[in-house]
Backbone as a printed PyTorch tensor [residue, N CA C, xyz], in Angstrom:
tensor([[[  0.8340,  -1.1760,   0.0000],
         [  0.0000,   0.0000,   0.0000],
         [  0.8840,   1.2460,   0.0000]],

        [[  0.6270,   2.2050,  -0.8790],
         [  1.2550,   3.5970,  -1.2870],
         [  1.1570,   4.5930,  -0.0070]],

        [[  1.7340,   5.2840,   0.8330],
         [  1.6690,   6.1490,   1.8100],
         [  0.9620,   7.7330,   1.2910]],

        [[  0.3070,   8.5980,   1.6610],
         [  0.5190,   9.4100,   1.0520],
         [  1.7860,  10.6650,   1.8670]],

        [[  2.6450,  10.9550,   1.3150],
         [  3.3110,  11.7190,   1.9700],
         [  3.0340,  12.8180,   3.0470]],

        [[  4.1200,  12.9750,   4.2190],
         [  3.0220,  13.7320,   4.9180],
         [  3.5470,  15.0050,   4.1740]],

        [[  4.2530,  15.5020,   3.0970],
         [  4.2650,  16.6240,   2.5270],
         [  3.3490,  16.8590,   1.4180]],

        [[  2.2090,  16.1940,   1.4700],
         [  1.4290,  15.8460,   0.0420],
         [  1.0550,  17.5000,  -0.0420]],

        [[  0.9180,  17.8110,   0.6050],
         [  0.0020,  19.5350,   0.5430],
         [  1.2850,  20.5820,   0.0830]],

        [[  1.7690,  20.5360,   0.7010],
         [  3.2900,  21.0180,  -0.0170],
         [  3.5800,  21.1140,  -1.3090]],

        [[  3.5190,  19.4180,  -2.1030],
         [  4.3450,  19.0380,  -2.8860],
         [  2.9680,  19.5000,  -3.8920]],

        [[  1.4520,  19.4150,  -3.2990],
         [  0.6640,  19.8450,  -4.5690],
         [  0.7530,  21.3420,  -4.5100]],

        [[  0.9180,  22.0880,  -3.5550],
         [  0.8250,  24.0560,  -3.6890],
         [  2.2160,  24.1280,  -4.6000]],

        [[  3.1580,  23.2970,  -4.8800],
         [  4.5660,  23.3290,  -5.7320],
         [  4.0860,  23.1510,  -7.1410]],

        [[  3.0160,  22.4830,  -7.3800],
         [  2.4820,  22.3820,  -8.4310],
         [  1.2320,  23.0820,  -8.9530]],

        [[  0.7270,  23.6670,  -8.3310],
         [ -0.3990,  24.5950,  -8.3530],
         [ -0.3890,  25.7220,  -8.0430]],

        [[  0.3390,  26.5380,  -7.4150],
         [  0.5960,  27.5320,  -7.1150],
         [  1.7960,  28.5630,  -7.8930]],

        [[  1.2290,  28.5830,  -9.5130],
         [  2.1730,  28.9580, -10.4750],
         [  2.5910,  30.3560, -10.4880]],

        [[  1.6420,  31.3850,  -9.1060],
         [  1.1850,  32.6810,  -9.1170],
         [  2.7490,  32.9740,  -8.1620]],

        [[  2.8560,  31.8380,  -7.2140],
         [  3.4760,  32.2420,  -6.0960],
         [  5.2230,  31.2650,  -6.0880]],

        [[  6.0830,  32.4010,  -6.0140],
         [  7.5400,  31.9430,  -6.0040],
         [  7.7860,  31.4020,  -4.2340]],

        [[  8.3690,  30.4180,  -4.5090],
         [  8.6000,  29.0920,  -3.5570],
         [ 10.1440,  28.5530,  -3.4110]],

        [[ 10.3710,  28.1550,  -1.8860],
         [ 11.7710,  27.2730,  -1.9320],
         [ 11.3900,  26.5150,  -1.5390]],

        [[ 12.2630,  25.8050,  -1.9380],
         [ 12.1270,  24.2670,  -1.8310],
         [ 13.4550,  23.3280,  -0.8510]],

        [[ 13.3590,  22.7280,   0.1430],
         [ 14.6110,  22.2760,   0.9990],
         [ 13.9580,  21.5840,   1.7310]],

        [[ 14.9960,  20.0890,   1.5170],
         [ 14.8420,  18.9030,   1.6620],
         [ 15.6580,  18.2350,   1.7430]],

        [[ 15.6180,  16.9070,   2.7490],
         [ 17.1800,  16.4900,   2.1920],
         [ 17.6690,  15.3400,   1.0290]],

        [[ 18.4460,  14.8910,   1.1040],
         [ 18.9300,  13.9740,   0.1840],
         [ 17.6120,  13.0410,  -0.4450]],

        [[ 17.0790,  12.6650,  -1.6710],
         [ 16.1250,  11.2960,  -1.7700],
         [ 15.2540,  11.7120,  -1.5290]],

        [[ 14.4180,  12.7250,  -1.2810],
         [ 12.9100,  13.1240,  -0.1700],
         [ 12.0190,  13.5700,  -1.8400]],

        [[ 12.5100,  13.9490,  -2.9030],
         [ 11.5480,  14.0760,  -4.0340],
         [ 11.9090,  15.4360,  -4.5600]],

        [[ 12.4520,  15.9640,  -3.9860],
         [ 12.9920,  17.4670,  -4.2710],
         [ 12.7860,  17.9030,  -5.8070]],

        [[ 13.5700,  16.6660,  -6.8120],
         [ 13.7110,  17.0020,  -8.4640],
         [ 12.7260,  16.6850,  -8.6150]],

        [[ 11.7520,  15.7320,  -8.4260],
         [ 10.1690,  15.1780,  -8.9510],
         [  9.9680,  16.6140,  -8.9410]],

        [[  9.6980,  17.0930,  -7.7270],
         [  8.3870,  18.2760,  -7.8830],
         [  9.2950,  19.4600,  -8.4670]],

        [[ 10.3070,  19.4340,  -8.4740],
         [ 10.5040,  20.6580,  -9.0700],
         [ 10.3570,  20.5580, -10.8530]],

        [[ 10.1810,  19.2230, -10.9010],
         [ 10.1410,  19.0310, -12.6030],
         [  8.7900,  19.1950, -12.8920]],

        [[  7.6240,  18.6060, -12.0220],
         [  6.5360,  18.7460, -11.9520],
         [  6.1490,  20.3420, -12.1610]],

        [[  6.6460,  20.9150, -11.5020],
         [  6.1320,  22.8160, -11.5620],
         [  6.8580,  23.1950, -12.6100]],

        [[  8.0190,  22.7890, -13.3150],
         [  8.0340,  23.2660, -14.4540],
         [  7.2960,  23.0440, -15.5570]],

        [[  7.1490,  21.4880, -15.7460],
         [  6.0310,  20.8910, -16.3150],
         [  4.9550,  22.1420, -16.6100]],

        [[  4.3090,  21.9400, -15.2860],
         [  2.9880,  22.2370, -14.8630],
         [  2.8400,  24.2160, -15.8930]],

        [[  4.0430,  24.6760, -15.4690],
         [  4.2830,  26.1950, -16.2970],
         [  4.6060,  26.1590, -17.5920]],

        [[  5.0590,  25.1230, -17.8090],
         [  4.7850,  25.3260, -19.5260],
         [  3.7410,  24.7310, -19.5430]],

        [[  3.0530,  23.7290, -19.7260],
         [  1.5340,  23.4170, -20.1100],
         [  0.7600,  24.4370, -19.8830]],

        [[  0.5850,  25.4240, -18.8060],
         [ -0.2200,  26.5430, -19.0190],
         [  0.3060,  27.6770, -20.1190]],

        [[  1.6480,  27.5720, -20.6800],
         [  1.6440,  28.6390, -21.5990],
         [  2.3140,  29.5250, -20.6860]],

        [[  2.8810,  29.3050, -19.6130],
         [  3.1310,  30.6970, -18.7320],
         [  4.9170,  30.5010, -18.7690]],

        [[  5.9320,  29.2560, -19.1970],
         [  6.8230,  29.2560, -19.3780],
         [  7.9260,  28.8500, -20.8440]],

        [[  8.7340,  29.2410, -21.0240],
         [  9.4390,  28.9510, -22.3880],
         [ 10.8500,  28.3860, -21.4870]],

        [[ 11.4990,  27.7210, -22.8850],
         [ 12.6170,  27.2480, -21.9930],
         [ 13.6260,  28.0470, -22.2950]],

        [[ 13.9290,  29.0910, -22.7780],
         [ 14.8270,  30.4580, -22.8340],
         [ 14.2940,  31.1520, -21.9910]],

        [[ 13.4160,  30.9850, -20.9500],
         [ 12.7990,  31.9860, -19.7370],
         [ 13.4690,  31.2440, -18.5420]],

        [[ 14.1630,  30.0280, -18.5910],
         [ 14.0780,  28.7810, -17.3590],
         [ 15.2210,  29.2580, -17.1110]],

        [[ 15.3740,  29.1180, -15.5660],
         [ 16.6630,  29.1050, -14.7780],
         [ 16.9750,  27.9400, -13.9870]],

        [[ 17.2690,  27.0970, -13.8010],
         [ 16.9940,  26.3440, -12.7240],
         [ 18.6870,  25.8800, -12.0510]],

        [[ 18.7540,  26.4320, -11.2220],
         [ 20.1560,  26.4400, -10.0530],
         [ 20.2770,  24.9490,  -9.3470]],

        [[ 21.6360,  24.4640,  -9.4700],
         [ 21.6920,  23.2450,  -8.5540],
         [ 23.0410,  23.3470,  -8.1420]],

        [[ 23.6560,  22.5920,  -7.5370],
         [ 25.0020,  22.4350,  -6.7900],
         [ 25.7330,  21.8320,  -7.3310]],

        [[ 25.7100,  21.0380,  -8.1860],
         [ 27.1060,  20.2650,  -8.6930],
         [ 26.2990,  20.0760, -10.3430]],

        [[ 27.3210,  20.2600, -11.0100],
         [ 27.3210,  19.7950, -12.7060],
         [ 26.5320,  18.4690, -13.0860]],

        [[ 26.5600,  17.6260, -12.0990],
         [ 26.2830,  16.4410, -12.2330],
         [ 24.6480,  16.2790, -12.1440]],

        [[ 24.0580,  17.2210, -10.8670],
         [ 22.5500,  17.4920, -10.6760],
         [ 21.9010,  18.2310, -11.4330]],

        [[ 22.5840,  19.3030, -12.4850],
         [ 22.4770,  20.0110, -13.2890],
         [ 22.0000,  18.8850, -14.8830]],

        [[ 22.8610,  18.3510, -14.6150],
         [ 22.8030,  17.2280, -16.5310],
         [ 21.1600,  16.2200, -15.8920]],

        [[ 21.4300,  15.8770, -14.7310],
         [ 20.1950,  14.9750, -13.8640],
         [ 18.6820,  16.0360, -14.3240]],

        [[ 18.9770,  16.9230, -13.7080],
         [ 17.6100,  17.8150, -14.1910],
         [ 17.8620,  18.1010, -15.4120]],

        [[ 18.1040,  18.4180, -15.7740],
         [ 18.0970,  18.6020, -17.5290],
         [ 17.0040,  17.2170, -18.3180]],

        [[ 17.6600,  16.2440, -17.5250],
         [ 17.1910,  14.9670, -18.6560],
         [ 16.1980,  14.6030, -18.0680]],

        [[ 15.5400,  14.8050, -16.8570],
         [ 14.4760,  14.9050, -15.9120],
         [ 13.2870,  15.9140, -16.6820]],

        [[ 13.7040,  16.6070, -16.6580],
         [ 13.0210,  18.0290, -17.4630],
         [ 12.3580,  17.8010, -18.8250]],

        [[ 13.6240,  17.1360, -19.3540],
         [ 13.3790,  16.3810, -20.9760],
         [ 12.0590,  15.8070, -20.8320]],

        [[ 12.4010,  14.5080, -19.9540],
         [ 11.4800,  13.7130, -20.0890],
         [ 10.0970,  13.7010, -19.4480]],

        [[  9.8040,  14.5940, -18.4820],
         [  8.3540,  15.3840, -17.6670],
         [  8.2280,  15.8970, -19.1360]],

        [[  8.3390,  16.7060, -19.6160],
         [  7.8730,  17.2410, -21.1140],
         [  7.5140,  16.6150, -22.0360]],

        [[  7.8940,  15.3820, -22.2500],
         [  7.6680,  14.9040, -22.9600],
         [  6.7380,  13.8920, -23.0310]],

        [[  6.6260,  13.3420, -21.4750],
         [  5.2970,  12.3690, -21.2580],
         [  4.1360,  13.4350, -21.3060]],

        [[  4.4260,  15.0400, -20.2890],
         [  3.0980,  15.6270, -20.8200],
         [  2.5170,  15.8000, -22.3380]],

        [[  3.5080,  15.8080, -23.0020],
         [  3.5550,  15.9760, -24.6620],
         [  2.6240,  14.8740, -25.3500]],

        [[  2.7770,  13.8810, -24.6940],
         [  2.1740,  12.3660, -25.5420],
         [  0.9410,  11.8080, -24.0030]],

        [[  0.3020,  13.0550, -23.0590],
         [ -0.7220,  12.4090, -22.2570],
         [ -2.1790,  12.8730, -22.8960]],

        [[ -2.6620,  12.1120, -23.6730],
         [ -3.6460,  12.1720, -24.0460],
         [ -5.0530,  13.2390, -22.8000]],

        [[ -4.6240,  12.8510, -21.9590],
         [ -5.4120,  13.3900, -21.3430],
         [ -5.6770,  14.8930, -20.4990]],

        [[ -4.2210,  15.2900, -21.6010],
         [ -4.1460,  16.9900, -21.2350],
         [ -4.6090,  17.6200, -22.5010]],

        [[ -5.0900,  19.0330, -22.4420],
         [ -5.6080,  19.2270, -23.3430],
         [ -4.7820,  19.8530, -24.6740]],

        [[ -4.9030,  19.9530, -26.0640],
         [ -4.0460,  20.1570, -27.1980],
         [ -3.0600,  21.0260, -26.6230]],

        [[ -3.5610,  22.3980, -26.6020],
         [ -2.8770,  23.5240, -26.2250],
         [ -1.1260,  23.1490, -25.1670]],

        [[ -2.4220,  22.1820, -24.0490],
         [ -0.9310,  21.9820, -23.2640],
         [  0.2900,  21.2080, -23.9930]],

        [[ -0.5560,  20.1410, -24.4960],
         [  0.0800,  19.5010, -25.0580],
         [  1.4330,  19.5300, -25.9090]],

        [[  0.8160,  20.9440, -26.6820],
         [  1.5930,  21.2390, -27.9940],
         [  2.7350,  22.0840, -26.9220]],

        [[  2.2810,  23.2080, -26.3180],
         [  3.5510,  23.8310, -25.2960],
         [  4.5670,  22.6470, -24.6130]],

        [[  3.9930,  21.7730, -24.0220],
         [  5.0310,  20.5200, -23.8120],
         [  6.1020,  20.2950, -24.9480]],

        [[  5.5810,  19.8110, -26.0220],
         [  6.3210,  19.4680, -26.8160],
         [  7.2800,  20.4380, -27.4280]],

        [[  7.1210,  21.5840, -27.6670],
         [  7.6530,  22.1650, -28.2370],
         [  8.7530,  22.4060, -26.9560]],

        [[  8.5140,  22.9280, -25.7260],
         [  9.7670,  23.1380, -24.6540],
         [ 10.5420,  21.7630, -24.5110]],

        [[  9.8360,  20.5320, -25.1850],
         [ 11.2230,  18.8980, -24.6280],
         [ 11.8920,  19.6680, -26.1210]],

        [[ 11.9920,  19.9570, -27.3200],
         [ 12.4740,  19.8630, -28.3490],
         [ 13.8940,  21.2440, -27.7930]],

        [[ 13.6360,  21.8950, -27.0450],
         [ 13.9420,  22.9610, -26.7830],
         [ 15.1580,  23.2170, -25.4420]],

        [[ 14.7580,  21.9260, -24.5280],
         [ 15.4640,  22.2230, -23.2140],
         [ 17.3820,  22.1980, -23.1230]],

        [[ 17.8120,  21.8760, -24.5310],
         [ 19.1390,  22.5640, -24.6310],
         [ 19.2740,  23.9060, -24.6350]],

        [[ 18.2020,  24.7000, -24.6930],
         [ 19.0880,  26.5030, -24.6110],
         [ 19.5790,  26.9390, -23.8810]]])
């Protein structure tokens, strides 16, 4: 049986709360890159992010290439989820084609 985290409320205002700038600190393994890939996700499917607008800061080169290909690929499952609507869809796709800039 799946737990629900006791940060579940957290980890959904990280994803829903596209109005309001947020930190995020956690330690090692706790989900940190999920949700932060998730809210990027989540800002380009609304149209509210490009990936020449993206900043995203990490600590070592190595967590940097990790989110990158993390990033890729959140974009790209939103890109091919049938169950988001065109619009998002098409913004997905076009930011995975994109996340080298």
């Amino acid at each position: 049986m799946r737990r629900t985290p006791v940060d579940h409320a957290e980890r959904t205002r990280l994803e829903s709360e596209l109005d309001t700038t947020l930190f995020v600190e956690a330690g090692a393994g706790t989900g940190k890159t999920t949700a932060v890939v998730a809210r990027i996700v989540a800002l380009v499917a609304a149209g509210r992010l490009s990936m020449e607008r993206l900043v995203a800061i990490t600590f070592t080169i190595a967590a940097a290439g990790e989110l990158r290909v993390r990033v890729r690929e959140g974009l790209e499952r939103a890109a091919a989820d049938e169950g988001r609507r065109q619009p998002e869809r098409d913004h997905c796709a076009v930011a995975a084609s994109e996340v080298e800039r």
